[in-house]
C-alpha positions, 0 to 999 in steps of 0.5 A: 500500500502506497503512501498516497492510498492512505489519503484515500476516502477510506482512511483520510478520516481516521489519519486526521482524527489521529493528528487531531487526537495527538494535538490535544494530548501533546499540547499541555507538555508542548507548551511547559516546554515552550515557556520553560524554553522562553523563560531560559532564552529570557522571552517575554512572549508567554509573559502575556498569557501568565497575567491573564491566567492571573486575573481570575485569582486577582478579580477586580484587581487585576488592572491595577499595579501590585505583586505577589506577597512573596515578592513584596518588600520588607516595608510594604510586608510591614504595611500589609501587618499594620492594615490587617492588626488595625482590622484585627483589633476593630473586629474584636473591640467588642469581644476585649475586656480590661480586666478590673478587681472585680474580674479576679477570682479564686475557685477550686478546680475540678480536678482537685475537688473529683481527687477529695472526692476520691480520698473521701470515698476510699476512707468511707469504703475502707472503714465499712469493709474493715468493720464488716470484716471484724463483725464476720471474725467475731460471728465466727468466734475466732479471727484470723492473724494473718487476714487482719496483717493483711487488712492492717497492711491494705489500710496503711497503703490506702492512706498513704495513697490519699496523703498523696492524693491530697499533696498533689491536689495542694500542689495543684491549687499552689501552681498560681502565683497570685491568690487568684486562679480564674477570671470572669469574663462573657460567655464565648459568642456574645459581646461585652454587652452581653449581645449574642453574636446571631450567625447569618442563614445558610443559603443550603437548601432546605429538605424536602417534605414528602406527602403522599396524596392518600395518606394524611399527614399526622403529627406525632405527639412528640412534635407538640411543644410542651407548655408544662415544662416551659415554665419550669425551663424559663425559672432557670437562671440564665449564665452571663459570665464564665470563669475561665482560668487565668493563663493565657496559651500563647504566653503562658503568663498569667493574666493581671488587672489592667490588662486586655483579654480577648474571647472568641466571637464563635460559641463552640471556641472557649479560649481566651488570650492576651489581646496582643498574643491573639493579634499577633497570632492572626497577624502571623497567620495570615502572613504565611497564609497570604505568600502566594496572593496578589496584592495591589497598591490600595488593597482593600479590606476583603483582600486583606482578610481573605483568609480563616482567622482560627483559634491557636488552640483548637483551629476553629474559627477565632473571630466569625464571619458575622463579627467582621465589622465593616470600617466606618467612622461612626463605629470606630468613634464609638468603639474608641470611647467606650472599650478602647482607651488605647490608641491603634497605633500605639497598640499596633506598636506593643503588638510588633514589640511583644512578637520581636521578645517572642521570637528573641527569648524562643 
């Protein structure tokens, strides 16, 4: 068969979709190759069709001049921490609280009260089972010596181990270094106004009911609300604060009166830390978060926050979406008179000072 019989009717078809096939799969290594080939010759010919696949991670900052985080300098990376620590401190001004005296406490901890428990418990059981036992040696008329050495040898040990019990549980209570242990402070999803933060609805779709056209529906008695518990419910005191205890997790210092702490604006995160540590914190985050982003000159608020502020402890989220207030004066202005006495800038200072002391004394 000669070549020109394969462009016969028969065959033409499928030698073309052969060549169509073999562009498609050789085209993505065709091109690496391509731009691997321009960027060693020093082309700008791909330059173009970088940028545009770019502008869909930019979005509406595409036109405008920037570069990526990684290749920004170190003052504008310094900038960019000012903007998102100014933005940090506004989204937890109603979450921060100066603790006064008043927000001091000293409270027993469970571990200690469940080892007395214990202790207690372990004597009652030991002195019952010991009279038992003499009780069932004077019923039978003669008791055994080696069972009481042994009952004698039993009770000696369990005191020894409640002595122990107790020393661990006063040294426990011992490891503050103030008189106090705990700090009260608001319920976590709720401001220091005591206003709970209310989560925006989801736009999932709600489930479908199903109804079958012969069949009424009827509701199951489980259904119906049961007024006579409602006032046994309402007559229960409702919780305005918590008592937390007294060191923060990122410092490991203990909290003392005239310093700010912060609590999170999500109800199932319960921690609670230093203001300057959490910002730091968040701050740092999204420092490593944001290499790979595109920042242009003016970047705006969403662009500086587009990231999962995240508790240090348990990785939830620190800060909810719905506490993310928008920057407008009145609110700063109102937000500074009645909880912030300290101004952003001087708190943005402390905040870069306290990570220098962090990083040097690691």
């Amino acid at each position: 068969m000669g070549f020109e019989e394969y462009f016969q009717p028969p065959f033409s078809v499928f030698f073309l979709w052969a060549i169509f096939l073999g562009i498609i799969v050789l085209f993505q290594p065709i091109k690496a190759c391509v731009k691997k080939l321009c960027a060693c010759f020093g082309c700008t010919c791909c330059a173009a069709t970088e940028t545009e696949e770019g502008d869909d991670e930019r979005g509406d900052d595409a036109n405008r001049p920037g570069d990526y985080y990684g290749h920004l300098s170190a003052d504008r990376k310094l900038e960019i921490d000012n903007l998102r620590t100014m933005a940090i401190l506004r989204y937890l001004a109603k979450f921060t609280l100066t603790l006064k005296d008043e927000n001091m406490t000293s409270r027993e901890s469970t571990n200690r009260r469940v080892s007395v428990d214990l202790v207690t418990e372990s004597k009652d059981n030991d002195n019952i089972t010991s009279t038992n036992e003499d009780e069932r040696d004077i019923e039978s008329g003669f008791p055994n010596e080696e069972d009481s050495k042994m009952r004698q040898e039993a009770n000696l040990e369990a005191l020894e181990y409640s002595s122990k019990l107790q020393q661990a549980s006063h040294l426990e209570v011992m490891e503050c270094t103030g008189e106090h242990t705990h700090i009260l402070i608001p319920l976590p999803g709720h401001t220091n106004d005591d206003e709970e933060v209310v989560k925006s609805e989801t736009t999932e779709p709600a489930a479908k009911a199903t109804w079958h056209p012969h069949l009424p529906r009827i509701k199951s008695p489980q259904d119906k609300p049961n007024n006579d518990e409602e006032p046994a419910q309402s007559a229960e005191p409702i919780a305005t604060e918590r008592a937390v205890p007294i060191f923060c997790a990122v410092c490991l210092m203990e909290y003392e009166v005239a310093e700010r702490v912060c609590w999170s604006s999500n109800k199932e995160c319960t921690h609670v830390f230093h203001e300057d540590c959490i910002v730091q914190w968040l701050v740092s985050s999204g420092r490593t978060k944001s290499k790979r982003q595109w920042f242009p000159e003016n970047p705006s608020e969403k662009r500086l926050m587009c990231y999962e502020l995240e508790c240090p402890c348990c990785r939830q989220e620190f800060i909810s979406k719905e506490a993310r207030v928008p920057e407008t004066t009145e609110e700063n202005s109102e937000v500074g008179t009645t909880e912030n006495p300290v101004d952003d800038s001087d708190r943005i200072r402390s905040a870069h000072i306290f990570a220098r002391s962090v990083s040097v004394g690691g």
